[in-house]
C-alpha positions in Angstrom: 5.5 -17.8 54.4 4.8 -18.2 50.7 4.6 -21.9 50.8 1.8 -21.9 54.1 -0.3 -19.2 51.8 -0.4 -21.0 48.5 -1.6 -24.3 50.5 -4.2 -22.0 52.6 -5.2 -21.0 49.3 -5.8 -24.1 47.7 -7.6 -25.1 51.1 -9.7 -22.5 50.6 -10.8 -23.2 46.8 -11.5 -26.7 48.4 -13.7 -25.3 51.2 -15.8 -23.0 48.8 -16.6 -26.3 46.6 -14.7 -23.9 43.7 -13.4 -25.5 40.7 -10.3 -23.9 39.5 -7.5 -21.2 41.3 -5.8 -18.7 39.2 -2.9 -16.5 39.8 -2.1 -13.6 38.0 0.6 -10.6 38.2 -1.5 -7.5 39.7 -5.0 -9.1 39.9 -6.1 -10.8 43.4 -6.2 -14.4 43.3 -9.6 -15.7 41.7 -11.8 -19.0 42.0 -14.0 -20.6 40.0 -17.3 -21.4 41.4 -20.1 -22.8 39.4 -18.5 -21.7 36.3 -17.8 -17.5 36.9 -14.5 -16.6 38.5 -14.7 -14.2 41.4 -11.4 -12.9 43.4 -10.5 -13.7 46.7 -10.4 -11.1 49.2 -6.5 -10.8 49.2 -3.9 -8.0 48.3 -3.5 -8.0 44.2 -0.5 -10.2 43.7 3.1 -9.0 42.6 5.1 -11.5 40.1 7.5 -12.1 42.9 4.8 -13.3 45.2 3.4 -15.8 42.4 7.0 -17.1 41.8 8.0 -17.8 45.1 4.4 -19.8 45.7 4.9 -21.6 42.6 8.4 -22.7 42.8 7.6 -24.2 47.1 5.5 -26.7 45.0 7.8 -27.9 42.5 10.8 -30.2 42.0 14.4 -29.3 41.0 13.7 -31.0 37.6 9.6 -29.3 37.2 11.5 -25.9 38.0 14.3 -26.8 35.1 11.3 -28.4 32.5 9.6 -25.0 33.1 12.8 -22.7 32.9 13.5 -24.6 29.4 9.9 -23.9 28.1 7.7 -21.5 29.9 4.7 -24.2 30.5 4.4 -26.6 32.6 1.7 -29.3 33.5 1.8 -31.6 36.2 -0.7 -33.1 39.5 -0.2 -32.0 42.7 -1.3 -34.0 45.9 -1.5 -31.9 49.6 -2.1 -34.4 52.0 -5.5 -33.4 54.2 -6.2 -30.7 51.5 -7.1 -32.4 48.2 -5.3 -33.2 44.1 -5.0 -30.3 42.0 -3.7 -30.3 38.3 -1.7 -27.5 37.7 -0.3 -25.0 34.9 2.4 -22.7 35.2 2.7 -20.7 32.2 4.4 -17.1 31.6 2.3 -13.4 31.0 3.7 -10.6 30.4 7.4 -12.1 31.3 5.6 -13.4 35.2 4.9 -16.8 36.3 1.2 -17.3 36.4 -0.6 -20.4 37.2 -3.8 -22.1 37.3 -4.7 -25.1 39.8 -7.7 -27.7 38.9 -9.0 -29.4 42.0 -9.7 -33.3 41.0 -11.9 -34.7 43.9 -10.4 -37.0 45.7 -13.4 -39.2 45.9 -14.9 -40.2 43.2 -18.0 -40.1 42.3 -20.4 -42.9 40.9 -22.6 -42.7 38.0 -25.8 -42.3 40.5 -24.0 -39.8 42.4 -23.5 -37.9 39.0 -27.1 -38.5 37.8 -26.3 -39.7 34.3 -28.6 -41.5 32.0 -29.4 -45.1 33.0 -27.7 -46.0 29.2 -24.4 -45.6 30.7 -24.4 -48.3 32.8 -25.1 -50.5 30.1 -22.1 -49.0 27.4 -19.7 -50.0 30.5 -21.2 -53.9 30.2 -18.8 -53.8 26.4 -16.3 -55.9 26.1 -14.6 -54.3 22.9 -14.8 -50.7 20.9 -14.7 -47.4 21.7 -16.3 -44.6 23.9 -15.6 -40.6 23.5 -16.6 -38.6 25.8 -16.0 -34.8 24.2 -17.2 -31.3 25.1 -15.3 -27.6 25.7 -12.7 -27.4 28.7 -13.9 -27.7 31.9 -17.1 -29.5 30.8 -17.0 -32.2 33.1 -15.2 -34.5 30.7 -12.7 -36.1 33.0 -15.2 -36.4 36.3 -17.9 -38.5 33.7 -15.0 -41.0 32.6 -13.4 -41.6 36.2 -17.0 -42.6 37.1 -17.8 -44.7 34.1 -14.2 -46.2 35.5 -15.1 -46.5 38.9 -18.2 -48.4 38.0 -16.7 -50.7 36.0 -13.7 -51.1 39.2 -17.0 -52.3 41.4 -18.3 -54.4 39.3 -15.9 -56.2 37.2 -12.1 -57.9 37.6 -10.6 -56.4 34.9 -7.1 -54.8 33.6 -7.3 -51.1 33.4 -4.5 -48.8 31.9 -5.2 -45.3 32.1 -3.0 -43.1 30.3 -2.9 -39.3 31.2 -1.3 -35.5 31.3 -1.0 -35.7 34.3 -3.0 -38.4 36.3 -6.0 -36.2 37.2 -8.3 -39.1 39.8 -6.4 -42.1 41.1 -8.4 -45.2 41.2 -8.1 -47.6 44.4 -8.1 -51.3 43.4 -11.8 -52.8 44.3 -12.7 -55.6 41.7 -10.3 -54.2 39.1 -6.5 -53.4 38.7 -5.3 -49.9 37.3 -2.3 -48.8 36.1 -2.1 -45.2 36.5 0.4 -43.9 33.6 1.5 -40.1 33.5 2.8 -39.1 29.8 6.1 -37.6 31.1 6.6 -39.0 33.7 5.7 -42.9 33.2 5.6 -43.0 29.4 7.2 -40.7 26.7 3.6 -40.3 24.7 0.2 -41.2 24.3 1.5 -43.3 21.0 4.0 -44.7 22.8 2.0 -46.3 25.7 -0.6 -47.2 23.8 1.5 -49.1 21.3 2.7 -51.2 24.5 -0.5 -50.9 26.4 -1.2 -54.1 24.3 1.7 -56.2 25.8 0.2 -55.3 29.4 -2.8 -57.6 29.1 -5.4 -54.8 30.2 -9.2 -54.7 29.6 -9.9 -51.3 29.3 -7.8 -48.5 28.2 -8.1 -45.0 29.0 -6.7 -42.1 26.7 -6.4 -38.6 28.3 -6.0 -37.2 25.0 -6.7 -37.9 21.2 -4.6 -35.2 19.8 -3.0 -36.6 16.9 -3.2 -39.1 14.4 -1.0 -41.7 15.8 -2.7 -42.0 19.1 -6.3 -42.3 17.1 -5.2 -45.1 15.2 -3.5 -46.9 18.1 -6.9 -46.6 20.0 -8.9 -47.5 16.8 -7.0 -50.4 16.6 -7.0 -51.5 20.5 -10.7 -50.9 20.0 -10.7 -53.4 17.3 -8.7 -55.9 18.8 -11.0 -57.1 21.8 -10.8 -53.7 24.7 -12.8 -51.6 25.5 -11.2 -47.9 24.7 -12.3 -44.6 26.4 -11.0 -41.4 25.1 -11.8 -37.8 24.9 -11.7 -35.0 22.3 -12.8 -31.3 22.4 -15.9 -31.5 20.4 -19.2 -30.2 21.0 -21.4 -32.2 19.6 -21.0 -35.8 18.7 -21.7 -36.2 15.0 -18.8 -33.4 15.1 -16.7 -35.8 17.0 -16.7 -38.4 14.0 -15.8 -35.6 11.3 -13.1 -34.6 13.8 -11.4 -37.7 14.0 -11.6 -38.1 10.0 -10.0 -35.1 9.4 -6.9 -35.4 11.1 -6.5 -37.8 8.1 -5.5 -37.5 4.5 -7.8 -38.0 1.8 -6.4 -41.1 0.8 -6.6 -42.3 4.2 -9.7 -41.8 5.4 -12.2 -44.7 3.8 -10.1 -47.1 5.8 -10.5 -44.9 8.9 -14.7 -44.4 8.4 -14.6 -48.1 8.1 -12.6 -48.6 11.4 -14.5 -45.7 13.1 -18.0 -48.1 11.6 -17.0 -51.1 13.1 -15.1 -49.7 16.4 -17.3 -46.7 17.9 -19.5 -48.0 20.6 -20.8 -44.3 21.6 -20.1 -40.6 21.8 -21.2 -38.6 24.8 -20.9 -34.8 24.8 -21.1 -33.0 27.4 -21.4 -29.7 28.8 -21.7 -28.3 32.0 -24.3 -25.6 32.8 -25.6 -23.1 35.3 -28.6 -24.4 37.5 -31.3 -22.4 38.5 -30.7 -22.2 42.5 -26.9 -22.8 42.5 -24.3 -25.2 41.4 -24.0 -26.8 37.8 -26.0 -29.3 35.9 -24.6 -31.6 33.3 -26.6 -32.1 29.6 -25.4 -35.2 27.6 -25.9 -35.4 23.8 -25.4 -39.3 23.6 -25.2 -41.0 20.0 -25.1 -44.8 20.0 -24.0 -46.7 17.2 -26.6 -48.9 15.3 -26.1 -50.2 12.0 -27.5 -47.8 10.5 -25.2 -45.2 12.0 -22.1 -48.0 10.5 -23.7 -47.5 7.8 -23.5 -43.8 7.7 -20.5 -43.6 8.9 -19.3 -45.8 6.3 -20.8 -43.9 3.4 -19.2 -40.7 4.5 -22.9 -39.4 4.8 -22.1 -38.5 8.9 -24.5 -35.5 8.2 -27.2 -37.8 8.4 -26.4 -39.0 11.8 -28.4 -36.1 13.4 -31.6 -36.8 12.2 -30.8 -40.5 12.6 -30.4 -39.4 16.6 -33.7 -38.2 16.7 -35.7 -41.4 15.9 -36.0 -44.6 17.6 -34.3 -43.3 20.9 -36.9 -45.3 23.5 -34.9 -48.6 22.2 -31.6 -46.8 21.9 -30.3 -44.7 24.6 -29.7 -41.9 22.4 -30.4 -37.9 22.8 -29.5 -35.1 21.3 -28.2 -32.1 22.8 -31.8 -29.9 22.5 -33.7 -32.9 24.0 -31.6 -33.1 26.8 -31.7 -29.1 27.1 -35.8 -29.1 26.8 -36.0 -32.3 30.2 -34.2 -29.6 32.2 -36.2 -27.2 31.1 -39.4 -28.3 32.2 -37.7 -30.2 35.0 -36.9 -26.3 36.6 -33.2 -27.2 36.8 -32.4 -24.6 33.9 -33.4 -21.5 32.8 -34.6 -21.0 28.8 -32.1 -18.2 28.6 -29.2 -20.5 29.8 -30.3 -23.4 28.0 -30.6 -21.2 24.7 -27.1 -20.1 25.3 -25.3 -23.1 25.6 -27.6 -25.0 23.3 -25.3 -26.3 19.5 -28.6 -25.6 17.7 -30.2 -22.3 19.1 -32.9 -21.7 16.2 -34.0 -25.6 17.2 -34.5 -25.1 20.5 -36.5 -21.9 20.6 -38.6 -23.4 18.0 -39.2 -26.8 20.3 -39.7 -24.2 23.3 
């Protein structure tokens, strides 16, 4: 019984075009759609009946990993239904557990509408591209489809490296090796350290969480491929301080100077309301110029911003109120909305 209701249920938050699936000791099950969560219309949930759903999914060993330390992250594939990534964590003493749905398709840069700039940062042959924002912003479906253009247009080696594989890639031009921290490779350090004995072209990095998987990608950057990666910044000047910082002092003029030489773009991103239904996705884009380098360089990265604002026709670049202000007047977002999500409030009701 349990095992046919959790698949219903994830069939269900598939159906409804919902994003996410939670489950949670005495609340009904919720969904995600275009960003609010509303319950499903099902009996509140005991923690007996969340356990028994959440162990018919899981392995022997994924029941032991989670036994041992009350978390537990991993994809899940239903054949006819879709990929989820998963969570099982504890509340309270219950299992509880949230289920991402990762389209199965994947979606191409036109299909995503995204600024005609990123079709030429793909064209790279070396550095590095970030793609940040909050959780949930849209991060992971704007990289598979930077990806996915590159698959049909190039041959190339790609190495992704993940936790867990969110979209699998099907060979078209390119070849991708699909790498699950965990379960393919102990870390992010680790496989990037011998990413570089398996001849790819592009590398992707799921995560930049700590210093050792930074400078590996710096340095694969710098050595002739072209990195993507993501972080959980909000704007992209913050992205560059962010990076710095995980550094000491004494450290950190060598790492500017890498991050000057190496950082082909940032993109951040966040994923709003639209007026009408669904969600709309506003990129702050910085490229980097020489001036930027130079910037960068100088440890002066509080100059960026106002260095974003010039020049863009030639550049590609926005910033995050620009962006806000096209959907604006386009009528895809509402001032309110745009005010609340906006990294620079007092700017944008000034520029409205």
């Amino acid at each position: 019984m349990a095992e046919f209701d959790i698949k219903k249920l994830l069939q269900s938050v598939v159906k409804h075009g919902a994003s996410d699936l939670h489950l949670v000791t005495d609340a009904e099950p919720q969904i995600r759609l275009d960003g609010a969560l509303k319950p499903v219309n099902l009996p509140k949930l005991t923690g007996e009946d969340i356990e028994e759903m959440c162990y018919s999914m899981i392995t022997e060993k994924q029941k032991q990993h989670f036994e041992e330390h009350d978390e537990l992250d991993f994809a899940l594939y239903l054949p006819g239904i879709g990929r989820f990534r998963a969570n099982y964590y504890r509340t309270l003493g219950n299992v509880a557990a949230a289920f991402r749905v990762i389209p199965i398709e994947i979606p191409s840069l036109d299909d995503l509408g995204t600024p005609l700039i990123f079709k030429k940062l793909i064209k790279r042959e070396k550095g590095l591209i970030l793609v940040t924002g909050p959780t949930g912003s849209g991060k992971s479906t704007t990289l598979a489809a930077l990806l996915n253009e590159i698959n049909l247009n190039e041959q190339k080696h790609i190495i992704t490296v993940e936790d867990p594989v969110e979209f699998i890639h099907t060979n078209k031009k390119c070849v991708f090796s699909h790498r699950g921290v965990g379960e393919d490779t102990k870390s992010f350090a680790t496989a990037l350290k011998f990413a570089m004995r398996q001849d790819p072209d592009v590398i992707l990095i799921g995560e930049m969480r700590d210093k050792e998987t930074i400078e590996a990608a710096l340095t694969a950057a710098e050595t002739g491929h072209l990195v993507f990666g993501t972080l959980h910044t909000s704007s992209a000047p913050g992205t560059i301080n962010r990076i710095i910082d995980v550094f000491t002092g004494d450290e950190q003029p060598q790492i500017r100077a890498m991050i000057s030489t190496s950082l082909v773009a940032v993109i951040a991103q966040s994923l709003l309301p639209k007026l009408g239904g669904g969600r709309v996705a506003s990129h702050e884009i910085l490229v980097t110029n020489h001036a930027i380098s130079n910037l960068i360089r100088e440890d002066k990265v509080h100059q960026i911003y106002s260095q974003m604002q010039l020049g863009q026709e030639g550049t590609g670049m926005q910033t995050q109120t620009q962006a806000l202000l096209k959907y604006i007047r386009d009528g895809k977002i509402s001032r309110e909305i745009a005010i609340q999500f906006s990294n620079k409030p007092e700017e944008l009701t000034k520029a409205l």
